[in-house]
RODREN-426663 format. One record per residue (C-alpha): residue number from 1; residue in three letters; x, y, z. Coordinates in steps of 0.2 Angstrom, whole numbers. Example, Ala and Ser with C-alpha at 12.3 -4.5 7.8 and 13.67 -1.06 7.14 Angstrom:
# RODREN-426663
{seq->1, type->ALA, east->62, north->-22, up->39}
{seq->2, type->SER, east->68, north->-5, up->36}
# end
This chain:
# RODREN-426663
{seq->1, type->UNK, east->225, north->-369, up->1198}
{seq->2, type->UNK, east->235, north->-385, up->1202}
{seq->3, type->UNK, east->252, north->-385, up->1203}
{seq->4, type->UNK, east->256, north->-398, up->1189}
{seq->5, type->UNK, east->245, north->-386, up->1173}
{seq->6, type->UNK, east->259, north->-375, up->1174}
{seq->7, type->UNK, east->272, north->-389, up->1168}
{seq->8, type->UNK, east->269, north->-392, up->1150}
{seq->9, type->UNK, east->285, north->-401, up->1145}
{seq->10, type->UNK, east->293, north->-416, up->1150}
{seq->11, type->UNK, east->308, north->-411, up->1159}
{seq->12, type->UNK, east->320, north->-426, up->1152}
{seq->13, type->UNK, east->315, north->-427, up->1136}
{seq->14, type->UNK, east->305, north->-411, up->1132}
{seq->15, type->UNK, east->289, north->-420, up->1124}
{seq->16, type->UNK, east->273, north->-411, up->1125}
{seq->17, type->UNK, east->264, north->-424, up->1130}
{seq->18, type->UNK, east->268, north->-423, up->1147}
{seq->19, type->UNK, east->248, north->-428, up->1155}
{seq->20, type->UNK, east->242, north->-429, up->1173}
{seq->21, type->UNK, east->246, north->-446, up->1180}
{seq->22, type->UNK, east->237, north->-443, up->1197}
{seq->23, type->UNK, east->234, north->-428, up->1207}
{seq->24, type->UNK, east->252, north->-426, up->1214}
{seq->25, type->UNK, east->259, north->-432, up->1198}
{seq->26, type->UNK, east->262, north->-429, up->1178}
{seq->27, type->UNK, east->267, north->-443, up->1165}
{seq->28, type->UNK, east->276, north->-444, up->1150}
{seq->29, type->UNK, east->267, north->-452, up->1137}
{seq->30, type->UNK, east->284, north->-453, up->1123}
{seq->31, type->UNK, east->298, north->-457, up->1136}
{seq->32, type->UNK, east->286, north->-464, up->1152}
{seq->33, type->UNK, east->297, north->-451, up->1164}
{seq->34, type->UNK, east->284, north->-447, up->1181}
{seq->35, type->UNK, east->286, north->-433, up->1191}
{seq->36, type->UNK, east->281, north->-431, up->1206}
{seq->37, type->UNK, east->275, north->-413, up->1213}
{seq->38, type->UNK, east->283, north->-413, up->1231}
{seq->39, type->UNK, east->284, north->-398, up->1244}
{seq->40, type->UNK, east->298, north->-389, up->1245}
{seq->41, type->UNK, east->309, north->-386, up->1263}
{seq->42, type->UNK, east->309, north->-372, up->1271}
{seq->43, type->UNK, east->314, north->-366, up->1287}
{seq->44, type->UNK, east->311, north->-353, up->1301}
{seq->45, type->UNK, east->319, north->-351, up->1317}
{seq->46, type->UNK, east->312, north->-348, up->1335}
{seq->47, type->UNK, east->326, north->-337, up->1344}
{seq->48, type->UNK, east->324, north->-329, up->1361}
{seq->49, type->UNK, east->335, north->-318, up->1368}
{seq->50, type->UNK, east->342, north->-318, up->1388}
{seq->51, type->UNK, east->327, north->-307, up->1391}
{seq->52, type->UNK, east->315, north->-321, up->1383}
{seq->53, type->UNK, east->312, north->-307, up->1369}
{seq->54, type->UNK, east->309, north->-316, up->1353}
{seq->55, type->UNK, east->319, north->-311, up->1336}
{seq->56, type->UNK, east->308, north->-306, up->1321}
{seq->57, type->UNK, east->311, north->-297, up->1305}
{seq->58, type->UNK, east->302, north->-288, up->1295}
{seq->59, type->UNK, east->301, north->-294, up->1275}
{seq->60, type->UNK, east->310, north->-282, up->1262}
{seq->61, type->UNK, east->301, north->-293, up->1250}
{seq->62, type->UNK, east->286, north->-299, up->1242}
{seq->63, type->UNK, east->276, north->-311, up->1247}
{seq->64, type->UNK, east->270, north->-301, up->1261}
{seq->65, type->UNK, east->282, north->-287, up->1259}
{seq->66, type->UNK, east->283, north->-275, up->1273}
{seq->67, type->UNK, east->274, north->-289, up->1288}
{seq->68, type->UNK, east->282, north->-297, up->1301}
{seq->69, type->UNK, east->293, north->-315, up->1300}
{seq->70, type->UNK, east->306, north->-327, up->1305}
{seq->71, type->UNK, east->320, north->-329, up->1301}
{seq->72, type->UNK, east->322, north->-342, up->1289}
{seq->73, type->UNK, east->320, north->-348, up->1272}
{seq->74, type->UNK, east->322, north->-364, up->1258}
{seq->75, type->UNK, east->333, north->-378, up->1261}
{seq->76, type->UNK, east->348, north->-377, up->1248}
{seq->77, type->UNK, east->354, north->-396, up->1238}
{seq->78, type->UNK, east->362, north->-405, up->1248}
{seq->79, type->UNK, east->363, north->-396, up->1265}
{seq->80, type->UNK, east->351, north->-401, up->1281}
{seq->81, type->UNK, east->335, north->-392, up->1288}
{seq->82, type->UNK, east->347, north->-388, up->1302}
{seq->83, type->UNK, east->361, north->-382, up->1293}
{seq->84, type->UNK, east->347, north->-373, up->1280}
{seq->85, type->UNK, east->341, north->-364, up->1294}
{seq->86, type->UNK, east->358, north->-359, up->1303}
{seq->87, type->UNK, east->362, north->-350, up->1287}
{seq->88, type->UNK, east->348, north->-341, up->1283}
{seq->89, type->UNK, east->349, north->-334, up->1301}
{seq->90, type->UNK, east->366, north->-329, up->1299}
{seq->91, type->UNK, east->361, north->-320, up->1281}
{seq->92, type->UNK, east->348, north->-313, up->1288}
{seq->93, type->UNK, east->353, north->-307, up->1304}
{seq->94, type->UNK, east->373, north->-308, up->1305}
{seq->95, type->UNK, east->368, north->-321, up->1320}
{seq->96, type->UNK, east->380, north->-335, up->1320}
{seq->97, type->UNK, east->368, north->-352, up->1326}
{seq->98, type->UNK, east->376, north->-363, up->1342}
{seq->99, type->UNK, east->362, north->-375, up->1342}
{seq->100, type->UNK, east->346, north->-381, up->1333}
{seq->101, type->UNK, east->333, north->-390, up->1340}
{seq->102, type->UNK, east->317, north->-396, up->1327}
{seq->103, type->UNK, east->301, north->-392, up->1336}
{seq->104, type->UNK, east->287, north->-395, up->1323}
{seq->105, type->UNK, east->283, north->-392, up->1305}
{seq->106, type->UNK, east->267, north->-384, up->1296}
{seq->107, type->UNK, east->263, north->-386, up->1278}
{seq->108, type->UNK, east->262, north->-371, up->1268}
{seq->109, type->UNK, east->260, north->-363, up->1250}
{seq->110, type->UNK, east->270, north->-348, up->1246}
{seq->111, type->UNK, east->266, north->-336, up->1230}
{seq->112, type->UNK, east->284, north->-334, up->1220}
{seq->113, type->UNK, east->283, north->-327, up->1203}
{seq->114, type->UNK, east->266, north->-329, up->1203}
{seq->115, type->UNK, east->263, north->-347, up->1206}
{seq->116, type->UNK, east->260, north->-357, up->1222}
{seq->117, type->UNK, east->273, north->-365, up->1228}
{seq->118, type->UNK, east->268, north->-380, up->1241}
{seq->119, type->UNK, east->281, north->-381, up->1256}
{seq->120, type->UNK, east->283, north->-391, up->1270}
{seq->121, type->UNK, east->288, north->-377, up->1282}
{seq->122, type->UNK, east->300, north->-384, up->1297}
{seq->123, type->UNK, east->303, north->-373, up->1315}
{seq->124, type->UNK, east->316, north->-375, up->1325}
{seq->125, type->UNK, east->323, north->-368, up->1342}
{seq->126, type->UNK, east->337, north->-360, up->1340}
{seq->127, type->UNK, east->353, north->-353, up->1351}
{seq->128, type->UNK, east->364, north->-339, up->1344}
{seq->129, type->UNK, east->381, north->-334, up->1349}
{seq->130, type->UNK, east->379, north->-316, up->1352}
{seq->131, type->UNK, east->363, north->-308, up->1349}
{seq->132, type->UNK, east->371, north->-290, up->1350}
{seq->133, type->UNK, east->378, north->-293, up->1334}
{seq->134, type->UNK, east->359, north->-292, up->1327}
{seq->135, type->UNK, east->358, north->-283, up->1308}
{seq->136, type->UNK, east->348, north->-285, up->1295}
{seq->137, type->UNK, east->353, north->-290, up->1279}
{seq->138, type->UNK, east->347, north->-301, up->1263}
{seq->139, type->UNK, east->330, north->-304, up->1264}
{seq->140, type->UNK, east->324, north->-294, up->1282}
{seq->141, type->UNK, east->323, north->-275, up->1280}
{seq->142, type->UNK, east->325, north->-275, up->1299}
{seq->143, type->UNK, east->327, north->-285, up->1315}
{seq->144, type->UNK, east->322, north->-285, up->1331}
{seq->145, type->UNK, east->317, north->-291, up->1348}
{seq->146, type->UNK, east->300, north->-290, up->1351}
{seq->147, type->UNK, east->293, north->-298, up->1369}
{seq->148, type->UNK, east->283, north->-313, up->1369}
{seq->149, type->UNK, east->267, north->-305, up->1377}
{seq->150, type->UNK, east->267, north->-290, up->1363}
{seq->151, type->UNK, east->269, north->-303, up->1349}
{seq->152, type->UNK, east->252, north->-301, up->1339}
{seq->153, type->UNK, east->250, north->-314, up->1326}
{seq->154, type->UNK, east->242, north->-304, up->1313}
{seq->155, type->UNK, east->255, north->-293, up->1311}
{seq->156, type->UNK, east->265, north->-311, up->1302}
{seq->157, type->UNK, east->260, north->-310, up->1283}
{seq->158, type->UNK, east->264, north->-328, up->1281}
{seq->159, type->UNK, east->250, north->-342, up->1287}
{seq->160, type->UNK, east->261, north->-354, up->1291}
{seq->161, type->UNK, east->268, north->-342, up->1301}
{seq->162, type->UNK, east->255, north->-337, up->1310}
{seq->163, type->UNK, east->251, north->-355, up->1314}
{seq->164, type->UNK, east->269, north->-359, up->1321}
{seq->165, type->UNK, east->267, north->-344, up->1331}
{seq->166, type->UNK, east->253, north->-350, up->1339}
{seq->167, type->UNK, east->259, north->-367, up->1343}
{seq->168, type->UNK, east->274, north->-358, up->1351}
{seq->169, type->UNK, east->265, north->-347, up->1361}
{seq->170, type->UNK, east->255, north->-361, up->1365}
{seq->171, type->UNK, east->271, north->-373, up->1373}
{seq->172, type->UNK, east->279, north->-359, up->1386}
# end
């Protein structure tokens, strides 16, 4: 199913006849309002450890409840990916983020309340303050610091994941 059938109404002036305009976009026919069906940010974050252990979590929640992750998540208005992605580590983890540096990004869809969301998925290499301070919290169930020679891909329930992993991997 596409993205656009689930949006029925016009979200400025509420007319029904809101009709596909092209295949990323839906038009008004009573008010001529055209939206356009863009991915949304999200982040995750690479962190290694001084032991060049990296952090994972594993999710508390659905999609892919129970598998591996990284730390991260969607971009909040008005905030950047960089600062998106420092404060879901920090709500995540209780790790406070010193630096952030964009490595690459992967586009993704994401099952939330039963409909595909498209994402645009954006990894960055991050630095944390004090990595002893590691707890889970929010959205992990746990934490912890897994090497980078024991990390096995399949064990990450989300794609895009699985993909930035390998590109990871792939760079050292």
């Amino acid at each position: 199913m596409h993205p656009l059938e689930k949006f029925c109404y016009c979200p400025k002036c509420g007319s029904k006849h809101f009709e596909i305009h092209d295949e990323k976009s839906k038009q008004c026919e009573n008010c001529g309002f055209v939206y356009y069906m863009n991915p949304s940010a999200a982040t995750a974050a690479f962190i290694l450890n001084g032991k060049g252990e990296l952090l994972v979590e594993r999710r508390k929640r659905e999609p892919a409840k129970g598998t591996l992750d990284l730390p991260g998540g969607f971009a909040d208005f008005d905030e950047t990916a960089e600062e998106g992605v420092a404060r879901e580590v920090l709500e995540e983890t209780g790790l406070e983020v010193t630096d952030v540096r964009y490595l690459f990004s992967v586009p993704n869809t994401y099952l939330y309340s039963g409909m595909n969301i498209h994402t645009l998925d954006l990894f960055f290499c991050c630095k944390v303050k004090d990595d002893s301070q590691l707890r889970a919290a929010d959205d992990a169930a746990d934490c912890f610091w897994v090497p980078l020679g024991e990390i096995h891909t399949e064990q990450f329930g989300l794609r895009s994941i699985r993909q930035a992993l390998y590109r990871f991997m792939e760079q050292d």
